[in-house]
C-alpha positions as CSV (number, residue, x, y, z in Angstrom):
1,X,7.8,-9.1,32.6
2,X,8.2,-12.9,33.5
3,X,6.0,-13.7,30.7
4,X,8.0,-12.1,28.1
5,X,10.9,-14.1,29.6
6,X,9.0,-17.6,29.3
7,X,10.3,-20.4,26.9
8,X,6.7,-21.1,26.3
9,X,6.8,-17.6,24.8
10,X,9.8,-18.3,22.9
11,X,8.7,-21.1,21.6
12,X,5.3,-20.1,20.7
13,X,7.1,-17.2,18.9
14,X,9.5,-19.4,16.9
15,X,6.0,-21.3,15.6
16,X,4.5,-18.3,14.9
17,X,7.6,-16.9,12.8
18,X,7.8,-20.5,11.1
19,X,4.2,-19.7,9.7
20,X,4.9,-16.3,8.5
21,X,8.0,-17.3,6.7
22,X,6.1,-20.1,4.7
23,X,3.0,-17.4,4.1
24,X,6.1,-14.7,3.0
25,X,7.7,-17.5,0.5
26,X,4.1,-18.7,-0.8
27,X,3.2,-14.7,-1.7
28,X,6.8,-13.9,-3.2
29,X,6.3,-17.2,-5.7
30,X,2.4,-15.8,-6.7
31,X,3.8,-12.2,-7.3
32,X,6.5,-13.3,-9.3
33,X,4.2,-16.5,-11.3
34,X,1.9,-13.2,-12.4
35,X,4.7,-11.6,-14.3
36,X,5.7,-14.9,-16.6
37,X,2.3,-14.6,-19.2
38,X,3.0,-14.5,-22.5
39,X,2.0,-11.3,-24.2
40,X,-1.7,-11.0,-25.2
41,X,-2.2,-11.0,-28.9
42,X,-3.6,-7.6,-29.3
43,X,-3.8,-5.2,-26.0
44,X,-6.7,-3.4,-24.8
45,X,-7.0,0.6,-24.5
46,X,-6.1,1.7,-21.5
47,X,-6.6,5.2,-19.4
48,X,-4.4,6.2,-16.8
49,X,-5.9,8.3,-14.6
50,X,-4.1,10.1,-12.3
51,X,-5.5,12.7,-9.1
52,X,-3.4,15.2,-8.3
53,X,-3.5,18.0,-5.3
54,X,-0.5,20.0,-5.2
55,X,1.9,17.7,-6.9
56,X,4.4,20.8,-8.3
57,X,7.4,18.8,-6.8
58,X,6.4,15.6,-8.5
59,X,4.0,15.8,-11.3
60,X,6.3,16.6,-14.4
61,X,8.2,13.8,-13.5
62,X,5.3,10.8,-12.8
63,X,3.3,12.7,-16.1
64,X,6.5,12.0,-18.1
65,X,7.1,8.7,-17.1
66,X,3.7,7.7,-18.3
67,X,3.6,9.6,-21.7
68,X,6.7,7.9,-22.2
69,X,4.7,4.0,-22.4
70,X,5.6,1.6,-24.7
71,X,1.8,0.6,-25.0
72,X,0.4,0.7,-27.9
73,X,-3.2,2.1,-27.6
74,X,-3.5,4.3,-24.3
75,X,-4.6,8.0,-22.9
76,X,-3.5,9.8,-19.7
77,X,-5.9,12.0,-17.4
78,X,-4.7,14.0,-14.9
79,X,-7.2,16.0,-12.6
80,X,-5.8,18.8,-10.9
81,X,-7.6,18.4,-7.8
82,X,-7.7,22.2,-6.9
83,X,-3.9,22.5,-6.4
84,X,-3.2,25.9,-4.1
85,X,0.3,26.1,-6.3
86,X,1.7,25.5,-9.8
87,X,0.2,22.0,-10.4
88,X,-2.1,22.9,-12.7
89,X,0.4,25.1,-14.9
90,X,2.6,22.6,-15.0
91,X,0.2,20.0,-16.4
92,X,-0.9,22.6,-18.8
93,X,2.4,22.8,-20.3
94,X,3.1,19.4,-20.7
95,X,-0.1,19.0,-22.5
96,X,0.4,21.9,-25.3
97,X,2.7,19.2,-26.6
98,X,1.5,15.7,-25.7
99,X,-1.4,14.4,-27.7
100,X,-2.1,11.7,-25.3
101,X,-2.4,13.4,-22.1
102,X,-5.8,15.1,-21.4
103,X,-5.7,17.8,-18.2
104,X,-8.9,18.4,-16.4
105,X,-9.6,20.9,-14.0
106,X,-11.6,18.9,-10.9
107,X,-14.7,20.5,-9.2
108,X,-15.7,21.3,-5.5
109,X,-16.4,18.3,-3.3
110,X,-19.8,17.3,-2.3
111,X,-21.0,16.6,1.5
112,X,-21.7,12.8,0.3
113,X,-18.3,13.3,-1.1
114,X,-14.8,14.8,-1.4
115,X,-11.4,14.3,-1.6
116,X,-9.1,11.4,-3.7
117,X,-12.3,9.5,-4.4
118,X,-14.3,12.5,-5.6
119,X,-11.3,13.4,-7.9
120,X,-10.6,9.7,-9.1
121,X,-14.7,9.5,-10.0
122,X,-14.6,12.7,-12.5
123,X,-11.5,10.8,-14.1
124,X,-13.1,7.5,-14.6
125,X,-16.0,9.2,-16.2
126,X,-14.1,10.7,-18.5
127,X,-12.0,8.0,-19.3
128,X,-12.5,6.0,-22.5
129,X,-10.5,2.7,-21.6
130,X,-11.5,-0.9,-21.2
131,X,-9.2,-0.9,-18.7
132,X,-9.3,1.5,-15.8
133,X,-5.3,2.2,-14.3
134,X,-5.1,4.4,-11.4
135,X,-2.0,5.9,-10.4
136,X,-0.7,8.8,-8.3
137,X,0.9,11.8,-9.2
138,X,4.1,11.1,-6.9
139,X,4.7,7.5,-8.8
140,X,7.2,7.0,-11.8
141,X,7.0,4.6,-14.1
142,X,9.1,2.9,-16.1
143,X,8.8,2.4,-20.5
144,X,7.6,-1.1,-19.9
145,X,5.5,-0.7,-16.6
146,X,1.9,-0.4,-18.3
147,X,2.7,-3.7,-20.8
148,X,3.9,-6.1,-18.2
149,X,0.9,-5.2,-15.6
150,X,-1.8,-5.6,-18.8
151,X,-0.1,-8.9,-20.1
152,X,-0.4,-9.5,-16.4
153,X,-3.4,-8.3,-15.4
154,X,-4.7,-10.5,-18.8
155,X,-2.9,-13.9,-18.0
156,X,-4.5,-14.0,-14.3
157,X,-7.9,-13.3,-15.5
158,X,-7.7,-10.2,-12.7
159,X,-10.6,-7.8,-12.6
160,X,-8.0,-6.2,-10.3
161,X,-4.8,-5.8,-10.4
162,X,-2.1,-4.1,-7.9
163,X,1.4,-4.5,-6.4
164,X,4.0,-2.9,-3.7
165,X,6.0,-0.1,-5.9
166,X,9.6,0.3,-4.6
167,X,9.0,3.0,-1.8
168,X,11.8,5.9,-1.9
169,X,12.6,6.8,1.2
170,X,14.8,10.1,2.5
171,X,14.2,10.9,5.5
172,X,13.8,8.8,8.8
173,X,10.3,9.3,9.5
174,X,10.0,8.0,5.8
175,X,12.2,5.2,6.2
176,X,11.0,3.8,9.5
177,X,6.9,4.3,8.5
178,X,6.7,4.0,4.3
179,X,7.9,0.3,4.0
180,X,5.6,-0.8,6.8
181,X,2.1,-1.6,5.1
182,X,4.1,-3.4,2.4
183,X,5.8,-5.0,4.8
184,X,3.3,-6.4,6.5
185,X,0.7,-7.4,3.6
186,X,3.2,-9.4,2.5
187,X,4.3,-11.4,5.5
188,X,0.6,-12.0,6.8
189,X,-1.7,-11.9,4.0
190,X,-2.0,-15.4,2.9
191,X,-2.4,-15.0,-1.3
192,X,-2.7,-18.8,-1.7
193,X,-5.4,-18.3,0.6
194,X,-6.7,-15.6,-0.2
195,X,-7.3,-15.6,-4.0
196,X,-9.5,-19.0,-3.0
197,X,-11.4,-17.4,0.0
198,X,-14.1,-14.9,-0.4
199,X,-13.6,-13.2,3.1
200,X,-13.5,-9.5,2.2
201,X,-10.6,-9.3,5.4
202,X,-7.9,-11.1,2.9
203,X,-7.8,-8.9,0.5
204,X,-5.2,-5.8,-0.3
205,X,-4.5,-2.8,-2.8
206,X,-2.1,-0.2,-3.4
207,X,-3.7,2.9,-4.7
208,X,-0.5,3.8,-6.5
209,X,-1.0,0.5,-8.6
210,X,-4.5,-0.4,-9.1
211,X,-5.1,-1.6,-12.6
212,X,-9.6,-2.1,-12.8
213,X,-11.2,-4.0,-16.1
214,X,-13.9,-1.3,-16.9
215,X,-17.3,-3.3,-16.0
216,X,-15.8,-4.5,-12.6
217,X,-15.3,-1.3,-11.4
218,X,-18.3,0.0,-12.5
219,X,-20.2,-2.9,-11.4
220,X,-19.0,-1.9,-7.8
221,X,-19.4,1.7,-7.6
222,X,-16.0,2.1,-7.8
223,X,-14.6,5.5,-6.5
224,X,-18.0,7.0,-6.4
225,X,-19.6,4.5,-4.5
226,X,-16.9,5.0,-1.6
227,X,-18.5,8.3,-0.7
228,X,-16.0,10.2,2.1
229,X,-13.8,6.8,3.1
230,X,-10.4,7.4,3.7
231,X,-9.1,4.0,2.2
232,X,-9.9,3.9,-1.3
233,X,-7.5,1.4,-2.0
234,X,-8.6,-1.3,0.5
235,X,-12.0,-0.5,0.1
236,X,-12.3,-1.2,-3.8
237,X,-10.1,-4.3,-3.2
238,X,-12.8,-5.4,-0.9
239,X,-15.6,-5.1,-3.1
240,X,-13.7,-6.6,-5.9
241,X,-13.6,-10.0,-3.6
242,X,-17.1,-9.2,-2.5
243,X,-18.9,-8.9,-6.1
244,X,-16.6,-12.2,-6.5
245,X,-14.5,-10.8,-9.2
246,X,-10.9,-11.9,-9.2
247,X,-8.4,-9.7,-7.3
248,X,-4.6,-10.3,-7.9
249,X,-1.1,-9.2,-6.3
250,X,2.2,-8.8,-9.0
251,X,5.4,-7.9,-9.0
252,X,6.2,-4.3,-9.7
253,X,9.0,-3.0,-7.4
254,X,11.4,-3.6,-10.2
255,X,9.3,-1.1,-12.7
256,X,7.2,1.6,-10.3
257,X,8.5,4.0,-8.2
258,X,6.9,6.2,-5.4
259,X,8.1,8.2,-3.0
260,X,4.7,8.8,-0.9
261,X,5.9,12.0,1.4
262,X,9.1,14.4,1.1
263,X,9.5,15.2,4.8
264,X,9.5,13.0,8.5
265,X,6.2,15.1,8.9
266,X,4.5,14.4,6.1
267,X,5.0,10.7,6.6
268,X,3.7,11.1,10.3
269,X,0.4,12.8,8.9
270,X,-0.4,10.4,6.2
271,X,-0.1,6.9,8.3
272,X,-2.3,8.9,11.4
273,X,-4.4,9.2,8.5
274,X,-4.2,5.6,7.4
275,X,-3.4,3.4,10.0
276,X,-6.5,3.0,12.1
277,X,-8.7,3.1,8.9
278,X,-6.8,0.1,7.3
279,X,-8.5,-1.7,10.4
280,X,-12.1,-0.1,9.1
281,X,-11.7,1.6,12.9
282,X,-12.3,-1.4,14.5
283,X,-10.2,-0.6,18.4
284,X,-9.8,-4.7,19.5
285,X,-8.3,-5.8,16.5
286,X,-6.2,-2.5,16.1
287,X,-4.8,-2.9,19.0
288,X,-4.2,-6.9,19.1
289,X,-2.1,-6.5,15.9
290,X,0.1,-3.5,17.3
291,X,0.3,-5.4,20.8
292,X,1.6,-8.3,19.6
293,X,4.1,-7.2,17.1
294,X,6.0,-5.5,19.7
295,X,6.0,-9.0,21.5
296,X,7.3,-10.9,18.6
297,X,10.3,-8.5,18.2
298,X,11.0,-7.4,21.2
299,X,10.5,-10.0,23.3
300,X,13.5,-12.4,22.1
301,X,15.7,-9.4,22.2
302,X,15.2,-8.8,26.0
303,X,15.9,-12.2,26.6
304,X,19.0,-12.1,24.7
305,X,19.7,-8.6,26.8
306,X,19.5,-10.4,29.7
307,X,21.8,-13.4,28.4
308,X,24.3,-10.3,27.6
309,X,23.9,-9.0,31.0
310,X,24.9,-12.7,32.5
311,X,21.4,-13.5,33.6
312,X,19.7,-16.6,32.6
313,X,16.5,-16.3,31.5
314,X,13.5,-19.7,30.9
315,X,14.6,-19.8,27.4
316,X,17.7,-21.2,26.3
317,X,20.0,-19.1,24.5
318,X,20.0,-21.4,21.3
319,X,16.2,-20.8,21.5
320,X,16.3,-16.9,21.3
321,X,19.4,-16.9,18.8
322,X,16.8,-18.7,16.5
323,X,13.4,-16.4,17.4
324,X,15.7,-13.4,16.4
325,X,17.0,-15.4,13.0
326,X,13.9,-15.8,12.0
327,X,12.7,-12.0,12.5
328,X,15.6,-11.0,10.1
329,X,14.8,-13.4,7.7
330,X,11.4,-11.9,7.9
331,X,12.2,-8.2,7.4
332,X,15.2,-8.9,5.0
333,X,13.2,-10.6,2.7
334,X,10.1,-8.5,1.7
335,X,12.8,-5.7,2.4
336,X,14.7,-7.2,-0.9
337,X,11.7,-8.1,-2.7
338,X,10.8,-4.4,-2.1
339,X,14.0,-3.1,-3.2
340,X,14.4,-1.3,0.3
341,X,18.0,-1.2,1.9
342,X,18.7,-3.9,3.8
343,X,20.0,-1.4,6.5
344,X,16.8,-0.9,7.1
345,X,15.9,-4.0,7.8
346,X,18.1,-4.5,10.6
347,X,16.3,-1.5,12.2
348,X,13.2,-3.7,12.4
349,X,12.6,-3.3,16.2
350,X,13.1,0.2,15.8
351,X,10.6,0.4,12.6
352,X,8.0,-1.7,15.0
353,X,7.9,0.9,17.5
354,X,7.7,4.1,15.2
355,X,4.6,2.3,13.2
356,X,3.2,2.2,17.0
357,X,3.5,5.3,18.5
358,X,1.8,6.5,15.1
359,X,-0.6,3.7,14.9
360,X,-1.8,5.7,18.7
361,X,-1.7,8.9,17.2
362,X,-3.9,7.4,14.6
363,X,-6.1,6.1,17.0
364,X,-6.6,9.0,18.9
365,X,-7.0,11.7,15.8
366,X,-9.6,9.7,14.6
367,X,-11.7,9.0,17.5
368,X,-11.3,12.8,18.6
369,X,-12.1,13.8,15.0
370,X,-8.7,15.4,14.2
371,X,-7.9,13.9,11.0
372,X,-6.9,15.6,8.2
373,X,-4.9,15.6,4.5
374,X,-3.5,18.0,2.5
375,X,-5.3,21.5,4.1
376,X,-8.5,19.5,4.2
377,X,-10.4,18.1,7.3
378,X,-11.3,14.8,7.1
379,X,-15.0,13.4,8.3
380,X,-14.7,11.9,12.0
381,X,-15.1,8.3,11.5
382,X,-17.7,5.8,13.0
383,X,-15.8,3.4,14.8
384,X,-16.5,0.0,16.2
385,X,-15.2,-2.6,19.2
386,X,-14.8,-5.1,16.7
């Protein structure tokens, strides 16, 4: 306790905050550069392929939104990945009518491999694109969405191309767990850095917008060389960086939507899911990144507590008033870049320790092999100390 009380701490922590603010400000000025290309001459075909595993709640919608593109030359693919309800009739529906969408019916699972990347393979090999856009089925996108991330994806030179939708969030569990991987990619991944460094660690995707050139991703493996992992996303962003292709972040909260789970439960399953696999199950690092966030915000606030409560703690008041400026500014920011409500962003010390109760839970599932995603067991991972 006396060292979360130390103006050492403080102080260290105001550094520390200093850093992430310039890293935040450097990323938000890449993202936004990537959208100001000029339009390519003429635009490449494109396929969107998009999985989908009982999706009735959302799939009309997100298959809609894409049929509706004002892009010239394109195809949609939808698997239905062996949807238990009316998926499938849905999709078949919409396709008696729309020459561009193509349904397929996806096939059992393999031992070497199953799941999102066993669906997302069959789609790539049926797709006819010289560009490779993978979406998900709970995603909707605006007219202009698939022009501005190909005039983008074109003007960087990116073999890879992704970005932070704007997350819709209803429920509390959705609100205090979606926004957090956004978040936090773009406070503490250094772009600047990143784009220059071939360290497979600084590198980030979003599997709801992930936008391949053809011969990249099948230069990698892509989906099908990712056998059983649980991470596509990061995973293909880090053998993009690996091969030494070029990997780049855009801005596209202001034209993709998602809203990744409909209840506080769902939300709860999927990051147990995620969480510890983002690390690539390595335990010390896991557990120095969830450690120290909850010193960096709560540490200024129980010195301020104690200020309230007419004790004086080692640091001075002026001191924690500016550790605690400088965590808003750090929440408030991405949070508007993001298009989340800024309420939400005041609940940051609450959203810190929601992420890590489930960032245990994630631990824990996975090292006891209890993970799982929609109705379908998940392989126990191999985990390492670091």
């Amino acid at each position: 306790m006396r060292q979360l009380l130390s103006a050492n701490l403080i102080r260290d922590l105001i550094a520390f905050q200093g850093v992430v603010l310039v890293i935040l400000l450097s990323n938000l000025l890449l993202l936004r550069r990537s959208r100001r290309h000029a339009q390519p001459g003429i635009f490449p075909f494109v396929s969107v392929l998009v999985p989908a595993r009982n999706e009735e709640k959302n799939i009309h919608r997100c298959v809609q939104s894409l049929l509706e593109q004002d892009y010239a030359s394109f195809e949609v693919l939808v698997l239905d990945d062996q949807s238990s309800d009316g998926t499938l009739a849905i999709l078949r529906e919409l396709a008696s009518s729309q020459p561009h969408l193509q349904v397929l019916e996806g096939r059992p699972g393999t031992e070497s491999q199953s799941g999102k990347n066993w669906a997302c393979s069959q789609l790539a090999r049926q797709a006819r694109g010289d560009l490779l856009y993978f979406t998900d089925a709970d995603t909707v996108h605006r007219p202009e969405s698939l022009r501005l991330l190909v005039t983008a994806a074109i003007g960087e030179g990116a073999d890879l191309l992704t970005g932070f939708p704007r997350q819709q969030t209803q429920t509390w569990g959705e609100r205090l767990l979606v926004p957090f991987f956004s978040w936090a990619s773009l406070c503490f991944l250094p772009l600047l850095l990143a784009y220059q460094l071939r360290l497979r660690a600084l590198s980030v995707a979003v599997g709801q917008v992930m936008l391949f050139r053809r011969t990249a991703y099948q230069e990698i493996g892509g989906h099908a060389g990712l056998g059983t992992a649980i991470v596509d996303d990061l995973l293909l962003a880090r053998k993009i960086k690996a091969a030494g292709y070029r990997w780049r972040v855009a801005s596209v909260s202001d034209v993709i939507a998602c809203r990744m789970y409909q209840t506080s439960q769902e939300a709860v399953q999927g990051f147990t899911k995620n969480l510890f696999a983002a690390f690539d199950f390595r335990l010390l690092p896991f557990l120095f990144v969830f450690g120290w966030l909850v010193v960096v915000v709560w540490a200024p606030l129980v010195n301020l507590g104690l200020y309230l409560l007419g004790q004086t703690p080692q640091a001075t008041l002026e001191q924690v008033v500016l550790c605690i400026s400088l965590s808003l500014l750090l929440w408030l920011i991405p949070y508007g870049e993001l298009r989340i409500p800024l309420y939400l962003g005041l609940l940051y010390p609450v959203t810190i320790l929601a992420n890590v109760v489930v960032a245990f839970k994630s631990l824990l599932s996975s090292l006891t092999g209890k993970l799982s995603w929609k109705d379908r067991p998940l392989d126990r991972p191999r985990w390492r100390v670091w």
